[in-house]
C-alpha positions in Angstrom: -13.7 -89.3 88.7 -16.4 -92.1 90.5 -19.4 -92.1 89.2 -22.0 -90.5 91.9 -23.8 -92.6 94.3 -27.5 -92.9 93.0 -27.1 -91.4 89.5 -26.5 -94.6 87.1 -24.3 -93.5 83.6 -25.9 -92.7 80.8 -25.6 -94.4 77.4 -25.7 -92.3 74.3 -27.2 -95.0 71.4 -27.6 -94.4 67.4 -29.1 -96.1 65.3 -26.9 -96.2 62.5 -28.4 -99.3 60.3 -31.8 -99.3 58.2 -34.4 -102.2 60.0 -35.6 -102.9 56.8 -35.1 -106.7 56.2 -34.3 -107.3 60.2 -36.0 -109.8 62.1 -39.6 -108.4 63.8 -38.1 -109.2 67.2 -35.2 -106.7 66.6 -38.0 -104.0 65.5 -39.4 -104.3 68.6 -36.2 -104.2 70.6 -35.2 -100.6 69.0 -39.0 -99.0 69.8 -38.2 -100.2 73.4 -35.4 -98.6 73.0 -37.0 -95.7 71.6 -35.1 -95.6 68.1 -37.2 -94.6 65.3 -34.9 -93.9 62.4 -31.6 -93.9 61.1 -29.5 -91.4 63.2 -31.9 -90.7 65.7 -29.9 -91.0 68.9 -31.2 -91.8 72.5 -29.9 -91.1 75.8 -30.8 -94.6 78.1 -29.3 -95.3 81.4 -26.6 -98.3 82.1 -28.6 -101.1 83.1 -28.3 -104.9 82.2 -31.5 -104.5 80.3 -30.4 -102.0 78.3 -26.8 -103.6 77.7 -28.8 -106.8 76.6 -31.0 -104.7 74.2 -27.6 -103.4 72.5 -25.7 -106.4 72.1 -28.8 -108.1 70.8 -28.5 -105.0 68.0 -25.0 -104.5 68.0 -25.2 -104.8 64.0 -27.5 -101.9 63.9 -26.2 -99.6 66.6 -23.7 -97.2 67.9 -23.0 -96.6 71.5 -20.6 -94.2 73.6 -20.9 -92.6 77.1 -22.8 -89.5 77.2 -21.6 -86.7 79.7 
């Protein structure tokens, strides 16, 4: 199964990890990402931007491929 021209994937992201004690810049990073609490989960496309935002937050978050 292809993915279908025009429709990027989607990217289902948790935070699973407390901010408390994290660096302001990562703060920031998971409000653009639109994470505001432990197990809140997030649908984002599958963009560069976004794949940079997670590996900068790797320690913090989980990510699979929502359908």
């Amino acid at each position: 199964m292809s993915p279908q021209k025009g429709s990027p994937q989607m990217l289902k992201i948790t935070l699973t990890r407390s901010p408390i004690g994290t660096p302001r810049s990562h703060r920031i990073l998971l409000r653009g990402l639109g994470l505001r609490r432990i197990r809140h989960t997030v649908v984002r496309p599958d963009t560069a931007q976004v794949k940079g935002l997670i590996h900068k937050l790797s320690y913090m978050v989980s990510v699979e491929k929502a359908q």
